[in-house]
MIFIMI-744812 format. One record per residue (C-alpha): z, y, x. Coordinates in pm, 1 decimal. Layout:
REM residues N
<pz->Z, py->Y, px->X>
...
This chain:
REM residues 390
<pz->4307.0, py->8652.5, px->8608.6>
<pz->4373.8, py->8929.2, px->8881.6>
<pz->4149.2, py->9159.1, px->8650.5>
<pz->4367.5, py->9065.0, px->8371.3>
<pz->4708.7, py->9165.7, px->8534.0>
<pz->4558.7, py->9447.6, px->8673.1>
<pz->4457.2, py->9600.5, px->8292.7>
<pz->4788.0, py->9518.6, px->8180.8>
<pz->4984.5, py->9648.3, px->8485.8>
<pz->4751.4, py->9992.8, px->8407.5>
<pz->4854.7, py->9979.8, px->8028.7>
<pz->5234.3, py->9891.1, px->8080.8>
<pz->5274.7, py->10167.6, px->8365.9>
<pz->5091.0, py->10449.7, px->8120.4>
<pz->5341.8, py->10342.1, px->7844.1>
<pz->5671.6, py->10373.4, px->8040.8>
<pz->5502.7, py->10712.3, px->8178.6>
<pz->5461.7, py->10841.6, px->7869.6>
<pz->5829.1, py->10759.1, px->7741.9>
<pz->5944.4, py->10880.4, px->8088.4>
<pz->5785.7, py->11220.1, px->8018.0>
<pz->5883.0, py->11196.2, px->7661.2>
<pz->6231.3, py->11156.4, px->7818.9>
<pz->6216.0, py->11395.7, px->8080.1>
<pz->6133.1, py->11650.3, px->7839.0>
<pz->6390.3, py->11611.0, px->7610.2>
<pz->6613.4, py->11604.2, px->7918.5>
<pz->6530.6, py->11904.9, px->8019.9>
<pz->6562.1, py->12087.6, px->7689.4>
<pz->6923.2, py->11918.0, px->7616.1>
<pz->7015.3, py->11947.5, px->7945.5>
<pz->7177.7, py->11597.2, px->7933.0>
<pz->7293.1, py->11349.2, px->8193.1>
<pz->7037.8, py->11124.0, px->8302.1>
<pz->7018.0, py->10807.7, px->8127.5>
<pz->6831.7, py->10492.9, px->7963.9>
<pz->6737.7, py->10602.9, px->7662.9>
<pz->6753.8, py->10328.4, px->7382.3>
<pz->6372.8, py->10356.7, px->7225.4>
<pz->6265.4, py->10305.4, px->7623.8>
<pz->6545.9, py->10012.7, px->7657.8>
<pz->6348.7, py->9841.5, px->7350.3>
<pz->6040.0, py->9880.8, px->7548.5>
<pz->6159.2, py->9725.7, px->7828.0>
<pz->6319.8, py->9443.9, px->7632.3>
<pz->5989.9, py->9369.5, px->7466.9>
<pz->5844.2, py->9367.4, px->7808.4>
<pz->6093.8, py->9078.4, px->7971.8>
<pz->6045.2, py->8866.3, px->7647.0>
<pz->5637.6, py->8890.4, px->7632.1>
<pz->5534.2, py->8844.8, px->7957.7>
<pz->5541.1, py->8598.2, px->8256.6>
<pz->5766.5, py->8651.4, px->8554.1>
<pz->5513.7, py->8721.4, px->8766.8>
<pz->5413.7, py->9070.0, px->8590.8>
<pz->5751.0, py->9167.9, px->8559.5>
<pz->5810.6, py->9096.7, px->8954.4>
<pz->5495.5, py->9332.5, px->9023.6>
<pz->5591.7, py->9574.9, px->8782.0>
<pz->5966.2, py->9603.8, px->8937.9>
<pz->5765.2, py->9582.9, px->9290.8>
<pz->5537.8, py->9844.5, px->9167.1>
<pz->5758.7, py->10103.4, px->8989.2>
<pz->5820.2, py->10417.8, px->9206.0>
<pz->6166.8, py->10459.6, px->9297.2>
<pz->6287.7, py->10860.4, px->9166.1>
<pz->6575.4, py->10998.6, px->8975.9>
<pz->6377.8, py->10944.9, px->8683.1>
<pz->6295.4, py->10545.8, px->8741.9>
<pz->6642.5, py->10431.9, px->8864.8>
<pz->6802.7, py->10395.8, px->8555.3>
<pz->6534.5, py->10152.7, px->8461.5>
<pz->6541.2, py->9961.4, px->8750.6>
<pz->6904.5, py->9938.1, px->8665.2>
<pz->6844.4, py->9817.9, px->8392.6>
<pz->6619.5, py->9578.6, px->8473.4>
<pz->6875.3, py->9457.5, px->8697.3>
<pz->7189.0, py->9439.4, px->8451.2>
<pz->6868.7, py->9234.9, px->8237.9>
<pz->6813.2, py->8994.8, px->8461.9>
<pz->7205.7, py->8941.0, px->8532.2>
<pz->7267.9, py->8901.4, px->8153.2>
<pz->7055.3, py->8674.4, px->8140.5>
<pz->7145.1, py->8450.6, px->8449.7>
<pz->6872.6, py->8553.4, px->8645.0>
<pz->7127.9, py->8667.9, px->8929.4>
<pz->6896.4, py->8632.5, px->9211.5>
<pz->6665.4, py->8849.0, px->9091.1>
<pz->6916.7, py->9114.8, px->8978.8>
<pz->7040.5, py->9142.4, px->9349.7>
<pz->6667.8, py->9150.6, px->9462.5>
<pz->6639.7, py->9457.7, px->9237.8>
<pz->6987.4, py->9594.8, px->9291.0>
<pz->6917.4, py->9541.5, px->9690.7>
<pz->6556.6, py->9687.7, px->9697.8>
<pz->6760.5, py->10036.4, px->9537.8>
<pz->7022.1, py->9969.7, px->9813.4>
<pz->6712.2, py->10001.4, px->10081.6>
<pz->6545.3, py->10284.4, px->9949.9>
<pz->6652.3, py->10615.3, px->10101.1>
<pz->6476.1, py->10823.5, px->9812.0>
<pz->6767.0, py->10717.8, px->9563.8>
<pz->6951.5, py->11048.3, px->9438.2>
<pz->7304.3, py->11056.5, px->9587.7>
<pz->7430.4, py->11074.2, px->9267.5>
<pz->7282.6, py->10714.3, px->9141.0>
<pz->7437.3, py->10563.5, px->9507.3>
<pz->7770.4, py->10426.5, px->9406.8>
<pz->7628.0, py->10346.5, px->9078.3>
<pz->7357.1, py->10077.6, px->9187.7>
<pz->7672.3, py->9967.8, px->9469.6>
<pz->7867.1, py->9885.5, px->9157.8>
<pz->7568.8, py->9724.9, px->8955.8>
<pz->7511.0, py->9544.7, px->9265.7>
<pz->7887.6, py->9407.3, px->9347.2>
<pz->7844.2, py->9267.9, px->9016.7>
<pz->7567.1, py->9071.4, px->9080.9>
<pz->7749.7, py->8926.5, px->9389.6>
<pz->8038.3, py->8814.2, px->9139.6>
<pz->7780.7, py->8682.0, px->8858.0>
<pz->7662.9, py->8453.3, px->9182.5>
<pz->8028.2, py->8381.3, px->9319.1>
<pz->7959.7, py->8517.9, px->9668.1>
<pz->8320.2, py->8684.2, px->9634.7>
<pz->8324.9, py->8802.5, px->9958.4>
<pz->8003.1, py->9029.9, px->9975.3>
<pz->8159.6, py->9167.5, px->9600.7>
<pz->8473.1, py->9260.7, px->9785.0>
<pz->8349.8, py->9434.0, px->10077.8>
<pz->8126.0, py->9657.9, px->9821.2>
<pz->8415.4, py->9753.7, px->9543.3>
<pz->8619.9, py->9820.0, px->9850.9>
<pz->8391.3, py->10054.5, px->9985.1>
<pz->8376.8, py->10220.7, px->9599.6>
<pz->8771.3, py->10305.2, px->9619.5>
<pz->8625.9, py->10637.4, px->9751.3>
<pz->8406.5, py->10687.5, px->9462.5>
<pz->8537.4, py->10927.8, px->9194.2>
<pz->8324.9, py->10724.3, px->8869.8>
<pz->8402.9, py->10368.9, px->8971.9>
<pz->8725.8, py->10322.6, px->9190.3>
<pz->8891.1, py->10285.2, px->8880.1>
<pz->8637.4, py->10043.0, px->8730.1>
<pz->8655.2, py->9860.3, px->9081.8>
<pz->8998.7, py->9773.1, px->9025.7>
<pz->8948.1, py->9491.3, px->8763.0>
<pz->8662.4, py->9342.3, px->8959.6>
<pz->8916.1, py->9303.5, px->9262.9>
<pz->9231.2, py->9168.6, px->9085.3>
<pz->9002.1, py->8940.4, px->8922.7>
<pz->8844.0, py->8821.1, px->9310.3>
<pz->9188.4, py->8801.7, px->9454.3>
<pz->9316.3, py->8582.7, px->9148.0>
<pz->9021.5, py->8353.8, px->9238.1>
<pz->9110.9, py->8330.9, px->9590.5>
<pz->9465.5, py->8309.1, px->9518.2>
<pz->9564.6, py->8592.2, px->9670.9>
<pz->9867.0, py->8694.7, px->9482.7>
<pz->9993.5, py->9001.4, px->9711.2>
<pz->9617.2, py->9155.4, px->9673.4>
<pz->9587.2, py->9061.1, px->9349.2>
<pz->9972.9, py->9261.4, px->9261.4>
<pz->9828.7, py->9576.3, px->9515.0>
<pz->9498.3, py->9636.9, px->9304.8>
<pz->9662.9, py->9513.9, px->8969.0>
<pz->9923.2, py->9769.1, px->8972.5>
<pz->9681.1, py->10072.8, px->8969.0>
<pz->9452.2, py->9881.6, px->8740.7>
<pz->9739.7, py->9840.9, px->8484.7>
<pz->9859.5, py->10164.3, px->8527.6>
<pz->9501.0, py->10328.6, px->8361.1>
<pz->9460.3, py->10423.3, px->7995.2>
<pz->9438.0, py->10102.2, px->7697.4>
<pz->9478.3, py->9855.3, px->8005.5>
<pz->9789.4, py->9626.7, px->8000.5>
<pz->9775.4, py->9330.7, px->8241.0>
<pz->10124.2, py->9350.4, px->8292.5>
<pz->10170.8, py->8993.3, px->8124.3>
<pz->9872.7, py->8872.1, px->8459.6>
<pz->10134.7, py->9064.5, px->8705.9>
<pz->10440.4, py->8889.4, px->8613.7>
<pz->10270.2, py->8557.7, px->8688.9>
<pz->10126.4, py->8695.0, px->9016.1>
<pz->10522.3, py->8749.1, px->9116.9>
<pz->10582.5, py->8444.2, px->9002.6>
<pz->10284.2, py->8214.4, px->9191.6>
<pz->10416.8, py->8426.9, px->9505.1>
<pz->10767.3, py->8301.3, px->9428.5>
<pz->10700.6, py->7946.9, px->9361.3>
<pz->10572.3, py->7971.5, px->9714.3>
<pz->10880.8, py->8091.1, px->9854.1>
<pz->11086.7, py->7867.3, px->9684.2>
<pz->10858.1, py->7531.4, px->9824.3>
<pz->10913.9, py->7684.3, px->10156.6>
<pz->11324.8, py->7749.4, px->10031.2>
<pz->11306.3, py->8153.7, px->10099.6>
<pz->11538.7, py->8192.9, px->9757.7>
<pz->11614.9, py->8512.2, px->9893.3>
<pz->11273.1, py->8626.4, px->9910.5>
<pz->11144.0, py->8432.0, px->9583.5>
<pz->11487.6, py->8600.7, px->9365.0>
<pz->11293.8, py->8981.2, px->9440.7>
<pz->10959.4, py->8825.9, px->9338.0>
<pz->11116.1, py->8731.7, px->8993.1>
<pz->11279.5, py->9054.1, px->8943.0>
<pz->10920.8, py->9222.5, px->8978.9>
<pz->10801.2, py->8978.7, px->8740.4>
<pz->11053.9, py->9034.8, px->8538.8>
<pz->11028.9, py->9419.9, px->8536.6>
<pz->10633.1, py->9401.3, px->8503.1>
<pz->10706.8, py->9176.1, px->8159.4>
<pz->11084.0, py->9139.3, px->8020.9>
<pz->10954.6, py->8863.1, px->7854.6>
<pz->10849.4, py->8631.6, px->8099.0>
<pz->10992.6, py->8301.4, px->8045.2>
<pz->10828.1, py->8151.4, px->8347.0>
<pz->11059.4, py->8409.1, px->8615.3>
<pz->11373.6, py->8279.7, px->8359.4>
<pz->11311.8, py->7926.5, px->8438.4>
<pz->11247.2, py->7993.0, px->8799.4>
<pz->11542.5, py->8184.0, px->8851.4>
<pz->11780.9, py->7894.2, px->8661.1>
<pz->11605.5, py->7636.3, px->8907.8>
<pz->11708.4, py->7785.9, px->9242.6>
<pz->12084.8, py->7875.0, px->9098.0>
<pz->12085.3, py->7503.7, px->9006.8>
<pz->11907.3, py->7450.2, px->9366.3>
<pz->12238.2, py->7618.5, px->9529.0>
<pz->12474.6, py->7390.2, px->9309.7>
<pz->12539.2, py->7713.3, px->9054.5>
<pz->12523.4, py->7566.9, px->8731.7>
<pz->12715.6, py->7853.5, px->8532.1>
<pz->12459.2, py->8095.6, px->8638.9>
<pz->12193.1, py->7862.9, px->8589.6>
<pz->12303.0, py->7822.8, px->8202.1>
<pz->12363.4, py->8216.7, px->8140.7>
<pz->12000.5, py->8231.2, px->8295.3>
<pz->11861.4, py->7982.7, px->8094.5>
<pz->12036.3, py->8099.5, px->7757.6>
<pz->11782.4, py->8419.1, px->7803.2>
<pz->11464.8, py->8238.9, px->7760.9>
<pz->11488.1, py->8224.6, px->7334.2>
<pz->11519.0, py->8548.9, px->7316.4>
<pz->11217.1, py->8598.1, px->7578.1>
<pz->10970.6, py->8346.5, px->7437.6>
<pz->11101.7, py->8094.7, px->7197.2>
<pz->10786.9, py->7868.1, px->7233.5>
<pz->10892.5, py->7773.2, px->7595.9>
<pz->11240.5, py->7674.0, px->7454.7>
<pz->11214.1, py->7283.8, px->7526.6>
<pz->11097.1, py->7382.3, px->7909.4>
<pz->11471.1, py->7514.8, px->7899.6>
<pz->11611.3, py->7212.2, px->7723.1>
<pz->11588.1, py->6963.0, px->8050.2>
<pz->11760.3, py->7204.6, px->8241.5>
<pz->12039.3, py->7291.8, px->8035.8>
<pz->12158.7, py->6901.9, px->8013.7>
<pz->12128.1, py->6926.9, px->8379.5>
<pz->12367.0, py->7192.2, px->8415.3>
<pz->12579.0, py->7038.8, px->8154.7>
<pz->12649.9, py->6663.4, px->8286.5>
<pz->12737.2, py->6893.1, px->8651.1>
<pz->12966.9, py->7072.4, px->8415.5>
<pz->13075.5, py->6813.6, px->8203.1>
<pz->13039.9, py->7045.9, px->7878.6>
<pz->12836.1, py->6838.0, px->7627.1>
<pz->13009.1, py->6970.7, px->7363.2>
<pz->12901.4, py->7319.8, px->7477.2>
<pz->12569.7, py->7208.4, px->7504.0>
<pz->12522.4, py->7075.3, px->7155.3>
<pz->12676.2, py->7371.3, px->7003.7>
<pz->12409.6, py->7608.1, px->7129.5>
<pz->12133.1, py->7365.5, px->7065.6>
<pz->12270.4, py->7328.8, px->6716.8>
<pz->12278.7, py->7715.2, px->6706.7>
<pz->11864.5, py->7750.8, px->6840.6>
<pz->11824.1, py->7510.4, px->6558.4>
<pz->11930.2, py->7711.5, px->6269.4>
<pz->11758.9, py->8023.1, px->6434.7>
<pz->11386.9, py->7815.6, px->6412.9>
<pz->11327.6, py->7417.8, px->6393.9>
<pz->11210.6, py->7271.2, px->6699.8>
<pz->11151.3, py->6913.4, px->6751.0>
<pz->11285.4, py->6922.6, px->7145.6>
<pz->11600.8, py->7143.2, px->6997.4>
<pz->11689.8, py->6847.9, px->6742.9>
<pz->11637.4, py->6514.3, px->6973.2>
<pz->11820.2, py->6734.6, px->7236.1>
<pz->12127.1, py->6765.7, px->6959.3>
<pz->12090.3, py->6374.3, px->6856.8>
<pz->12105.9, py->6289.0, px->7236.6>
<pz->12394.2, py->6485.6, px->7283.1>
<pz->12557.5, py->6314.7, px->6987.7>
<pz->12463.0, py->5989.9, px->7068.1>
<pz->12624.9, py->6029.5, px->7416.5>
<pz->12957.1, py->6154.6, px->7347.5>
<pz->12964.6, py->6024.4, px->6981.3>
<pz->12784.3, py->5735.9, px->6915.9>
<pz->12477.5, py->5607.9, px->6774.9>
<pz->12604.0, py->5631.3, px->6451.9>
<pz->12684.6, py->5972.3, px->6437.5>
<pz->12308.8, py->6012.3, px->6678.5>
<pz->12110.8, py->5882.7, px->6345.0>
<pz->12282.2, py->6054.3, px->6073.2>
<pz->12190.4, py->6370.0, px->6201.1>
<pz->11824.8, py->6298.0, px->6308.6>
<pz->11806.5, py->6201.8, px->5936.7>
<pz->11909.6, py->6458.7, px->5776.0>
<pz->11701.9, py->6693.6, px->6010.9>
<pz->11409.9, py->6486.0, px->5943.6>
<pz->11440.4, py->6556.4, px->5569.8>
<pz->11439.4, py->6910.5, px->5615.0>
<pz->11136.2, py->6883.5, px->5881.5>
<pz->10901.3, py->6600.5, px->5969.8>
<pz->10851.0, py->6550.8, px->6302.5>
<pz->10675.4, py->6213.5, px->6475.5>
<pz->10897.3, py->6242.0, px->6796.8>
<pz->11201.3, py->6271.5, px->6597.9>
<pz->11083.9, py->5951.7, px->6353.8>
<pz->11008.8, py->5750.0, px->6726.6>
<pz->11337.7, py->5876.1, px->6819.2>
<pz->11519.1, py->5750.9, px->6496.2>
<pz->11357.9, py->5395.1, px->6590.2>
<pz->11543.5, py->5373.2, px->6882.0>
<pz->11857.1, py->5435.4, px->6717.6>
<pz->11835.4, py->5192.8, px->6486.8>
<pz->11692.9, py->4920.8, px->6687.0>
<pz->12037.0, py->4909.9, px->6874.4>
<pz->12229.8, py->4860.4, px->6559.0>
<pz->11951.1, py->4608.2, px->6432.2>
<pz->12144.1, py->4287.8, px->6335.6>
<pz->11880.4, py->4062.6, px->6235.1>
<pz->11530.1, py->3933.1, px->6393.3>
<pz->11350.6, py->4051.7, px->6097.8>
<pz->11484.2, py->4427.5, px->6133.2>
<pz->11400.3, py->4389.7, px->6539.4>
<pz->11057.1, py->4288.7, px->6471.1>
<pz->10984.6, py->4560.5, px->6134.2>
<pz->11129.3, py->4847.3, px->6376.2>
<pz->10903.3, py->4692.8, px->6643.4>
<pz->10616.2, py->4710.2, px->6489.9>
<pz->10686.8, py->5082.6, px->6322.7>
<pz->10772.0, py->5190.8, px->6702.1>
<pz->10453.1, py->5051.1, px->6790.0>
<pz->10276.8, py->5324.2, px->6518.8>
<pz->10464.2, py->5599.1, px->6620.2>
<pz->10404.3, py->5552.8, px->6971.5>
<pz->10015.9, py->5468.8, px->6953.5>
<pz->10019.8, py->5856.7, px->6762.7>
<pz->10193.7, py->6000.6, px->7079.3>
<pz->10033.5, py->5797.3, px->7342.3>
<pz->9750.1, py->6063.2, px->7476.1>
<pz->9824.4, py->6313.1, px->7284.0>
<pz->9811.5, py->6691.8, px->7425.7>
<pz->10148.2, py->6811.7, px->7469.3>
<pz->10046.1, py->7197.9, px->7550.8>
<pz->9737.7, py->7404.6, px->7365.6>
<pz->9607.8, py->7763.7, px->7495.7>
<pz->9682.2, py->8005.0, px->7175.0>
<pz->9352.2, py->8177.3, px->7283.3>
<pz->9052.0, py->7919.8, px->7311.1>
<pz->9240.9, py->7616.4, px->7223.6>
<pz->9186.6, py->7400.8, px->7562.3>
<pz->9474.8, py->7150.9, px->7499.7>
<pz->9624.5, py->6897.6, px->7766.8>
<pz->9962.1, py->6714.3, px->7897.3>
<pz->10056.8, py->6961.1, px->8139.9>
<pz->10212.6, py->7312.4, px->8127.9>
<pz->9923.8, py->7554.0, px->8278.7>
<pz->10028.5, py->7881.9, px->8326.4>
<pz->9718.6, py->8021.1, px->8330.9>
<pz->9489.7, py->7844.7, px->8131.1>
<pz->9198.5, py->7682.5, px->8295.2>
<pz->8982.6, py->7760.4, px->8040.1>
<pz->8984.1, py->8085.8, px->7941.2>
<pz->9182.8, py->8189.6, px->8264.0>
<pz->9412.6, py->8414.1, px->8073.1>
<pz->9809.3, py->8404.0, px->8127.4>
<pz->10092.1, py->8306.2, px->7896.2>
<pz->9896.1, py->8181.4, px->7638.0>
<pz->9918.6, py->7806.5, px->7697.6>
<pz->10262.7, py->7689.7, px->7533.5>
<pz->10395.6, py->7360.3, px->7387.9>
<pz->10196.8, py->7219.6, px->7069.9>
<pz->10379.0, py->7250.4, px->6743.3>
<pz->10357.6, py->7090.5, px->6407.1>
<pz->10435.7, py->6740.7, px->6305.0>
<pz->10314.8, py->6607.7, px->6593.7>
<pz->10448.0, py->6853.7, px->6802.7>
<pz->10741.8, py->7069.4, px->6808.8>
């Protein structure tokens, strides 16, 4: 067996030297930057996928480390990280580290390559201490930046995450800007658990300067007016968020019949609900209209309008809601009991049922992530709609 793997060590090493030469040749002539080419990235590729581990451990053992071999063993390494073999990626990005006969010029290169590998294998720390010591680097300072906004949003660390995310954004075709305003906004959520309103009003002014249409920093904003008893403000702030994001519309909804029994304006209430309405249909918008009815006018006056919006727009909540209505009016057992057992129907279809569902992967669920957990990108998780829905 030793024989065996000594033949085919021979024969592998005098094919990659001859495509090295081939390479170094055509180098030379082109006068081109030293890289992988592809017919030698093939080679290696057929090498990982026809033999064991052990031969390709000897070979990576074996392979002389020069400015001609380092982009392979880089390779190699990005290989075995692609293809969850993280330990031995490090192992070959750390042997590179070690060796003092790597050029200067492949130094912050095989740092990088290396810092990945730490992320790939969630040992966050040892990633940040090398993309830190990159910020010097002229080719990957930049390219460091997303790997460290994307540590400190693991950690939590919303004021790192802001410092390096700021720079990052600022680069050509990247816009995170939507990822900031939620930073400012985690960081103010903080503040206002702690009561610093103060503090947590300048947070959502930078959110709300990194994205004008961040509904989140509207509704945080409204909460610690209404926190401080200002209810007016609250509703001016709260008015905003339609013309921000109308998705997050019936997050506002709650709030603005807060602010409205404080300052006893149903009437003004309804009217703007009744004028979201006509601007796009919204389940939430109507039952929050039929409420309001049904509170200052009657259930009467409640039903007639659910019915006529439901025969411009079916909507489950608002035939569950309709129920309700008409159970108080019912006048005889058999009504009570046929409304009963239709109630029972429309409930068993919105019992469970996600309210929320991430526009980007689809991860669906009760509660209002800002980030999704899924996919881990901002803003994209907003209230379901549809019949069903809103």
């Amino acid at each position: 067996m030793d024989t065996f793997l000594h033949w085919l060590m021979l024969a592998v090493a005098i094919g990659v030297g001859w495509v090295l030469g081939y390479t170094a040749k055509k180098k030379s002539s082109a006068g081109s930057d030293p890289a992988l080419p592809s017919n030698l990235k093939d080679r290696l590729k057929l090498l990982f996928e026809a033999y064991s581990e052990e031969v390709i451990d000897s070979f990576v053992q074996s392979l002389e480390v020069t400015s001609e071999t380092v982009g392979m063993h880089l390779s190699i390494g990005s290989h075995f990280r692609k293809n969850g073999e993280v330990e031995k990626a490090i192992l070959v990005h750390q042997n590179l580290m070690s060796r003092p006969e790597v050029p200067s010029n492949f130094t912050d290169e095989v740092m990088f390559e290396l810092a990945k590998d730490y992320m790939a294998a969630g040992l966050l720390d040892r990633a940040e201490s090398l993309f830190l010591r990159l910020q010097e680097s002229r080719s990957f300072s930049r390219k460091s930046y997303k790997w460290l906004v994307d540590i400190y949003q693991q950690e939590r660390d919303w004021d790192k995450a802001i410092e390096y995310g700021v720079p990052f954004n600022g680069q050509k075709g990247v816009d995170i800007s939507v990822a900031l305003s939620h930073f400012s906004c985690e960081l103010a959520e903080k503040l206002i658990e702690r009561h610093h309103y103060w503090d947590a009003r300048n947070k959502l002014r930078d959110a709300l300067r990194f994205d004008k249409c961040c509904a989140r920093a509207t509704l945080l904003l409204a909460k610690i007016h209404m926190s401080e008893g200002h209810y007016s403000e609250a509703v001016l702030i709260l008015r905003k968020v339609d013309e921000q994001d109308y998705r997050f519309v019936p997050e506002a909804i709650p709030l603005l019949l807060e602010c409205s029994q404080h300052l006893k304006s149903e009437s003004k209430f309804r009217c703007y609900l009744e004028g979201l309405l006509v601007k796009k249909s919204s389940s939430s918008v109507m039952l929050g209209i039929a409420d309001s009815y049904n509170r200052e006018l009657g259930v009467l006056a409640a039903e007639k309008f659910l019915v006529s919006s439901l025969l411009e727009k079916s909507s489950l909540k608002g035939l569950d809601r309709l129920i309700d209505y008409q159970s108080v009016k019912a006048v005889s057992d058999s009504d009570t009991r046929h409304l009963t057992i239709i109630k029972q129907v429309t409930q068993s279809l919105l019992d469970g049922k996600p309210v929320y569902r991430c526009e980007g992967c689809g991860f669906s669920g009760e509660i209002l992530h800002w980030q999704c957990p899924s996919c881990k990108e901002w803003g994209l998780v907003a209230p379901i709609q549809g019949v069903e829905g809103e």
